[in-house]
C-alpha positions as CSV (number, residue, x, y, z in Angstrom):
1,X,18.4,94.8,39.8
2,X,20.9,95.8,42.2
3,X,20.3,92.9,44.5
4,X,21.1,90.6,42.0
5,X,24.3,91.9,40.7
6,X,27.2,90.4,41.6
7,X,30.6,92.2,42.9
8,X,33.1,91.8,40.3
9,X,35.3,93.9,42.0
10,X,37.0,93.1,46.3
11,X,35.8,95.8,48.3
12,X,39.9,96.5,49.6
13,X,43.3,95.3,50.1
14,X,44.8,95.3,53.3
15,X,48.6,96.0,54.1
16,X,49.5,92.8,52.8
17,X,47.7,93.2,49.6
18,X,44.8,90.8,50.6
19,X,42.1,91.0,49.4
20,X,38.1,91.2,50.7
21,X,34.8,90.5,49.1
22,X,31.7,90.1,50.5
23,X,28.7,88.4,48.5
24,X,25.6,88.8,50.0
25,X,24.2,85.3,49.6
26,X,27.3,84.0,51.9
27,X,26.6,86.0,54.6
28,X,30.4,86.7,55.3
29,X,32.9,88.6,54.5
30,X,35.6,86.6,53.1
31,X,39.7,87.2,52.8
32,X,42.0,86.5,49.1
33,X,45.1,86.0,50.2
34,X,47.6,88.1,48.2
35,X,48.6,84.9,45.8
36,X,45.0,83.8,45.8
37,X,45.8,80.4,46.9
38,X,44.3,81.1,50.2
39,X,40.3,82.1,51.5
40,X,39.1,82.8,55.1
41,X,36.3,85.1,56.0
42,X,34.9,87.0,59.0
43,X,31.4,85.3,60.2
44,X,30.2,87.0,62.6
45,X,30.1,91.1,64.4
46,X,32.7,90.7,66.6
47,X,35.3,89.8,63.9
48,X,33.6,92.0,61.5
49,X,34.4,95.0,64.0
50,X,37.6,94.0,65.2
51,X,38.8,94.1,61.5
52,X,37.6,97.3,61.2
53,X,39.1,98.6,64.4
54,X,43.0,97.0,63.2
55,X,43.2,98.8,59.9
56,X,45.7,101.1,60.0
57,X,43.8,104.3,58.3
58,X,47.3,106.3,58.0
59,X,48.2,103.5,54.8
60,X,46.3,104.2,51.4
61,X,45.1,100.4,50.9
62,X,43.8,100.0,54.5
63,X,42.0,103.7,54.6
64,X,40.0,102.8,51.2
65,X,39.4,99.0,52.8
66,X,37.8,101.2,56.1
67,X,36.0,103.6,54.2
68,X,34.3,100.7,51.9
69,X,33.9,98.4,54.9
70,X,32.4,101.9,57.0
71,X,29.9,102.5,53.6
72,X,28.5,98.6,53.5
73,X,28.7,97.6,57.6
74,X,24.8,97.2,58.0
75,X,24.9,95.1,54.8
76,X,27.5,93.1,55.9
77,X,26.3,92.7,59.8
78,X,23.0,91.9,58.8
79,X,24.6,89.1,56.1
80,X,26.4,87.4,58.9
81,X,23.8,88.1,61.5
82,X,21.1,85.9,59.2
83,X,23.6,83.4,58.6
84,X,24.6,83.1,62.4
85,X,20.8,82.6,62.9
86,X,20.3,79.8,60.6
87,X,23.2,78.2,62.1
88,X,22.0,78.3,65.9
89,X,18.8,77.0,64.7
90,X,19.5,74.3,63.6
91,X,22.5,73.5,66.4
92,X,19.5,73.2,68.6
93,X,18.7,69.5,66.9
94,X,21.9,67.4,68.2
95,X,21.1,64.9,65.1
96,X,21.3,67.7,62.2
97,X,24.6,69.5,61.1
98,X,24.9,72.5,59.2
99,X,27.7,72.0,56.3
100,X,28.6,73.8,53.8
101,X,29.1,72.3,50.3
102,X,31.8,73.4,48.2
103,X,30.2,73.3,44.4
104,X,27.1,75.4,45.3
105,X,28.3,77.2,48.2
106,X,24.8,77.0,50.0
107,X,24.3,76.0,53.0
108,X,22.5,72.4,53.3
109,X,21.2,70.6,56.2
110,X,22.4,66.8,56.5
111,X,20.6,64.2,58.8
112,X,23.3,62.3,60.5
113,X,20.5,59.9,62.2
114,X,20.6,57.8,58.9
């Protein structure tokens, strides 16, 4: 049951009152901005731990964000690690692109040799 629940809740806000969620099924970990007009999100370790490693752990906001981030890493490496795999896999066929589509938010695999 806990697999399939969804988060109804961002795991923090940084300094700037952005916001972060991360749904499993994505694979990353994605950025609110404050206003909500704006999304980006952190795809692979590297970013994943350099985010980590900015937070400033002296501010309330950003020590919580940390601490949540600290508690769900594997989680969230493995997510992006799996979707980084699927990725390079299919990179290795020049004629297939990986896309993602906006309504479903699943990653589909177009044939561009049609």
């Amino acid at each position: 049951l806990l697999d399939q629940s969804v988060r109804t809740s961002p795991l923090g806000k940084d300094r700037y009152y952005n916001r972060y969620w991360f749904f499993r099924r994505e694979g990353r970990l994605f950025v609110e901005s404050a206003d909500s007009k704006e999304w980006g999100y952190y795809s692979t370790k590297e970013e994943l731990d350099a985010l980590i490693g900015s937070l400033n752990i002296k501010g309330i906001r950003e020590r919580a964000l940390k601490q949540q981030l600290d508690k769900f890493y594997n989680k969230i490496r493995y997510g992006t690690g799996s979707l980084l795999l699927l990725i390079e896999m299919y990179s290795l066929r020049p004629e297939v692109i990986v896309a993602q589509t906006d309504v479903s938010r699943r990653i589909s695999v177009l044939d561009t040799s049609v």
